[in-house]
C-alpha positions as CSV (number, residue, x, y, z in Angstrom):
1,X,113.3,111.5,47.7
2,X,113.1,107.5,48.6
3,X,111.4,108.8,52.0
4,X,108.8,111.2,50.4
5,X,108.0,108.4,47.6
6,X,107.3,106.0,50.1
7,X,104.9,108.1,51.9
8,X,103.5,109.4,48.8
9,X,103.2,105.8,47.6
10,X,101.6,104.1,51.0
11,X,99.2,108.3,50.7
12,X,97.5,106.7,47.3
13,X,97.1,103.6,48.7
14,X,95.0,104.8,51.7
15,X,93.0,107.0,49.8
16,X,92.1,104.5,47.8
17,X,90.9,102.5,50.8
18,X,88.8,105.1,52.0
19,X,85.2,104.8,51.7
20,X,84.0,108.4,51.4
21,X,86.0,108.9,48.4
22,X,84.8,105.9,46.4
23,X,81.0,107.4,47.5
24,X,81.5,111.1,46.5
25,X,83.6,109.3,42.7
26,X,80.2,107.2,42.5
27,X,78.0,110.1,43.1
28,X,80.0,112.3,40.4
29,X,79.5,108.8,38.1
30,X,75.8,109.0,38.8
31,X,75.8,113.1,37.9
32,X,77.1,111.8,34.7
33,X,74.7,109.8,33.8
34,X,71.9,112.5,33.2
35,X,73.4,113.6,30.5
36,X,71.9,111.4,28.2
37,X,68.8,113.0,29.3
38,X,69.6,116.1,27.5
39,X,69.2,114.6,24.5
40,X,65.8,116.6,24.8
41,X,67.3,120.1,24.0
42,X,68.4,121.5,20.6
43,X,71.4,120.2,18.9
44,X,73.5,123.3,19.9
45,X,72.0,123.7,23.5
46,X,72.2,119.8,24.1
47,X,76.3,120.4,23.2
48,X,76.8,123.5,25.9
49,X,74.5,122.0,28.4
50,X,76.5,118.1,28.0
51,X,79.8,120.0,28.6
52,X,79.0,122.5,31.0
53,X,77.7,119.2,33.1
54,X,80.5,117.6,32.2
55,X,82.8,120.1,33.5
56,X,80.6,121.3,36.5
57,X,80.5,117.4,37.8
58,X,84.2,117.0,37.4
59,X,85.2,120.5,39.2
60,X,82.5,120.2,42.0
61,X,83.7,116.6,43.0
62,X,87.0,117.4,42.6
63,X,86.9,120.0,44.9
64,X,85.5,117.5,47.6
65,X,88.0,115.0,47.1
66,X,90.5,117.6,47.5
67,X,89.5,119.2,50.5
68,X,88.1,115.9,52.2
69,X,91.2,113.6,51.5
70,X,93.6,116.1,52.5
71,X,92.5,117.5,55.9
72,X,92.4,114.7,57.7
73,X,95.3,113.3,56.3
74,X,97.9,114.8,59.6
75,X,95.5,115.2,62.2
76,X,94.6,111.4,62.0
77,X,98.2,110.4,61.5
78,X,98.5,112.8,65.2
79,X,95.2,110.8,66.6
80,X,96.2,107.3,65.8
81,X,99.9,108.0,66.8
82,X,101.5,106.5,63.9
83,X,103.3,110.1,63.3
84,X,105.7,108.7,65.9
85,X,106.2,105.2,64.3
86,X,106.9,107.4,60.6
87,X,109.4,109.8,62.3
88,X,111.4,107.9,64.6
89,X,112.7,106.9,60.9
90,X,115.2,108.6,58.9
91,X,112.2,111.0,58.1
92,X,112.1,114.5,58.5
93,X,109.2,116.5,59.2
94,X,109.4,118.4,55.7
95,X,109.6,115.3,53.9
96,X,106.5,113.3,55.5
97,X,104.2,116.5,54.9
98,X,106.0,116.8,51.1
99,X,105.2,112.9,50.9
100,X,101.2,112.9,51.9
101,X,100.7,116.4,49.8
102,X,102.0,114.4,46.7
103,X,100.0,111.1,48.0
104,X,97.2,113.4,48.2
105,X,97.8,114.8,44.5
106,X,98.1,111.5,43.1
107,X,94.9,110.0,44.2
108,X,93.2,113.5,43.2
109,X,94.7,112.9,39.5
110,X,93.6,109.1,39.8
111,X,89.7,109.8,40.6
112,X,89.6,113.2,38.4
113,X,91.3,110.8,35.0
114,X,88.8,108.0,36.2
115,X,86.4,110.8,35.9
116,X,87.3,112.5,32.5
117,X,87.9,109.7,30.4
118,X,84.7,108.4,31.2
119,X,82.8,112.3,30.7
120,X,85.0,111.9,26.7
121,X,83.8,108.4,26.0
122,X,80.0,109.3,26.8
123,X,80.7,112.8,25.2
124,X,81.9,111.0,22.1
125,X,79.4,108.3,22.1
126,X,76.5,110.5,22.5
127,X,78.2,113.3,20.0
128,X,80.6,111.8,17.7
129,X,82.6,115.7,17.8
130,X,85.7,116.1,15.7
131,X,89.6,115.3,17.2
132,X,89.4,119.6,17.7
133,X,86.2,119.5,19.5
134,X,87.3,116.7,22.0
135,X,90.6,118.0,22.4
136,X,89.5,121.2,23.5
137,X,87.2,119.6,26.4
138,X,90.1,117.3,27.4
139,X,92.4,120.4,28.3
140,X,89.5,121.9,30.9
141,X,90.4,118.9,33.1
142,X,93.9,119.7,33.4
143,X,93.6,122.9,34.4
144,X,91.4,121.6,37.1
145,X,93.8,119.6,38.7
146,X,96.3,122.5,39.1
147,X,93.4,124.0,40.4
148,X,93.0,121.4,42.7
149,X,96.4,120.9,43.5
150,X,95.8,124.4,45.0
151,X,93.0,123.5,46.3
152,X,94.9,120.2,48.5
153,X,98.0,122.3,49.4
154,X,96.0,125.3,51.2
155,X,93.7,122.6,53.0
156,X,97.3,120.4,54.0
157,X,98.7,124.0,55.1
158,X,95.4,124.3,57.7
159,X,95.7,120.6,59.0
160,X,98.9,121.7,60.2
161,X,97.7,123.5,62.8
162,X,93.8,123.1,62.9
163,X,91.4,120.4,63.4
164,X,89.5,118.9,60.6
165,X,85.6,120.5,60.7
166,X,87.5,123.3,61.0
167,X,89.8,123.2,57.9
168,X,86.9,122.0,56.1
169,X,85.0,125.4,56.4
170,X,88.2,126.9,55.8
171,X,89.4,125.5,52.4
172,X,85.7,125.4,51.3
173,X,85.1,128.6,51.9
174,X,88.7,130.0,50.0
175,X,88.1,127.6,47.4
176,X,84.1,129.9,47.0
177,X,85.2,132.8,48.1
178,X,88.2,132.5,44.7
179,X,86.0,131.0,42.5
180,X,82.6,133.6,42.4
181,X,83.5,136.3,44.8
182,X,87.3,137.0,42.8
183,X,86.0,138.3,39.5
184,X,83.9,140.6,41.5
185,X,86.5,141.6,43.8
186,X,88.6,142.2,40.4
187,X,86.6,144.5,39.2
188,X,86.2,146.5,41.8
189,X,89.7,146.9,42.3
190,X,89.7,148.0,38.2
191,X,86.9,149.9,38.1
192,X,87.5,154.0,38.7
193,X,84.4,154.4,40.4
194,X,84.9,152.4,43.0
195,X,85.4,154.2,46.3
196,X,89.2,154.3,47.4
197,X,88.8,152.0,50.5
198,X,87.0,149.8,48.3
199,X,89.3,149.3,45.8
200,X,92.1,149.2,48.1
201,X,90.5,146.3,50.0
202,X,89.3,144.8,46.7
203,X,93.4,145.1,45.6
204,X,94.3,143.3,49.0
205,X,92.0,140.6,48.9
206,X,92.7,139.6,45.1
207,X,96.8,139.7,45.6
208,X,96.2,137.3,49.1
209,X,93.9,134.9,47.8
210,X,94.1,132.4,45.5
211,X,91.9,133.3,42.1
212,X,90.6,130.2,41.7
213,X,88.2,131.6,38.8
214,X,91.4,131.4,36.4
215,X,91.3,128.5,35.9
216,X,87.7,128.2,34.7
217,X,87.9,128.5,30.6
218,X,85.3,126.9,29.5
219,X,83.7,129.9,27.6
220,X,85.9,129.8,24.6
221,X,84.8,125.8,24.6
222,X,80.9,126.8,24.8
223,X,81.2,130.3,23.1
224,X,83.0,129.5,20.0
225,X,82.9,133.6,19.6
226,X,85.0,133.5,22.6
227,X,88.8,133.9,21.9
228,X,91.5,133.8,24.9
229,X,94.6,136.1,23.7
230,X,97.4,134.1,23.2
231,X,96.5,130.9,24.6
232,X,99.4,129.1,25.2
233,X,100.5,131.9,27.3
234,X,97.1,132.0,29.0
235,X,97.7,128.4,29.9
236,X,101.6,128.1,31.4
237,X,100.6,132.1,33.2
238,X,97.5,130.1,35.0
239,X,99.6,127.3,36.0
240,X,102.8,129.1,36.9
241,X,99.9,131.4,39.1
242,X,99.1,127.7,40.8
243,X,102.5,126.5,41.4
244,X,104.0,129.7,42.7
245,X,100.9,129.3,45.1
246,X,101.7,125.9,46.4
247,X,105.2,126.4,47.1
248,X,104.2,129.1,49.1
249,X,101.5,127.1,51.4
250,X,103.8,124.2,51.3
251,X,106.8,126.4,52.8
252,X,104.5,127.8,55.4
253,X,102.7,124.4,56.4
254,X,106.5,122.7,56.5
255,X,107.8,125.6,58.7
256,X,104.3,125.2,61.2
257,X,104.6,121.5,61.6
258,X,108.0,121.7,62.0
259,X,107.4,124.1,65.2
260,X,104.6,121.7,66.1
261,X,104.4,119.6,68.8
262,X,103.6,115.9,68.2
């Protein structure tokens, strides 16, 4: 555990060094501040238009700090040759890739908290809501960094074995492909008109890929006619879901690197 810590610990600190991240946090910051601006809407359509920004700015950045931090973060270690410097140590393979997933994951939490508590101080100061009403917007975050966690762990399962531009498409494209195209695949796969082939690829596809669209509940928050069955279920379910996910891609990407040659 000391080994993975240290990693994990020395992950944050690059992150936080890199440049690119601290652009795409200061463009999310600048997405922000438009919402002021919709002040010019009605009192009801100014609230669902200032949180669905909200939320949109805070999932869209996060999904490219996700995917951008983490597929570079064992290719470059490969380039620059430090890999050899880390594991001539008393560090095993398993435990450097465990240590810059959870580097990764950190930083991730660190930008998307910089991120939220700034979205609920101008949400409040623009809105004054109730304790309820901010509550409920604070718990859409959370779920978006189990999201993407996800997210990080499928694009450090790729850098294990392909190069960067590469696992950028990749990840980017799962990370779509599970948040719009799922719920359509869903349905298909539910619906009893769908053809048989179609439903039995539309089955397929929905059991292999991650349903990134589950995590994505901000309809109740908007739609206050809008009721998720048993919520508390709804929420451990979803994040069970994104766990059971990244010990999965973190199994395979441990068992690849290991067979890797460095």
């Amino acid at each position: 555990m000391n080994a993975i810590w240290a990693i994990a610990s020395s992950t944050v600190g690059e992150a936080i060094r890199r440049k690119v991240l601290l652009v795409i946090l200061l463009i999310a910051l600048l997405l922000l501040s438009i919402i002021p601006a919709l002040g010019v809407l009605s009192a009801r359509s100014e609230m669902s238009a200032m949180i669905s920004t909200i939320f949109f700015v805070i999932r869209f950045t996060s999904a490219l700090i996700a995917i951008i931090l983490t597929i570079y973060m064992i290719p470059n270690e490969i380039e620059r040759r430090t890999i050899y410097t880390i594991l001539c140590k008393p560090v095993q393979r398993w435990q450097f890739l465990l240590g810059k997933y959870f580097g990764a994951v950190l930083a991730l939490a660190l930008m998307m908290g910089i991120m939220t508590a700034l979205s609920l101080v101008m949400f409040w100061f623009l809105k004054h809501p109730d304790a309820s009403k901010m509550a409920e917007v604070a718990k859409q975050p959370i779920l978006y960094l189990v999201e993407m966690s996800l997210l990080a762990a499928i694009a450090i399962f790729f850098s294990t074995f392909v190069a960067p531009l590469v696992n950028f498409f990749i990840s980017t494209g799962l990370w779509l492909v599970g948040t719009v195209l799922n719920p359509l695949y869903d349905s298909f796969a539910t619906n009893p008109q769908t053809a048989p082939i179609m439903k039995t690829m539309a089955k397929l596809i929905t059991s292999i890929l991650p349903n990134f669209a589950n995590y994505d509940v901000k309809n109740p928050i908007l739609h206050p006619g809008v009721v998720i069955q048993n919520e508390a279920s709804y929420y451990l379910k979803t994040v069970g879901y994104g766990f059971m996910y990244i010990a999965i891609l973190l199994i395979l990407g441990i068992v690849v690197f290991d067979r890797r040659e460095v």
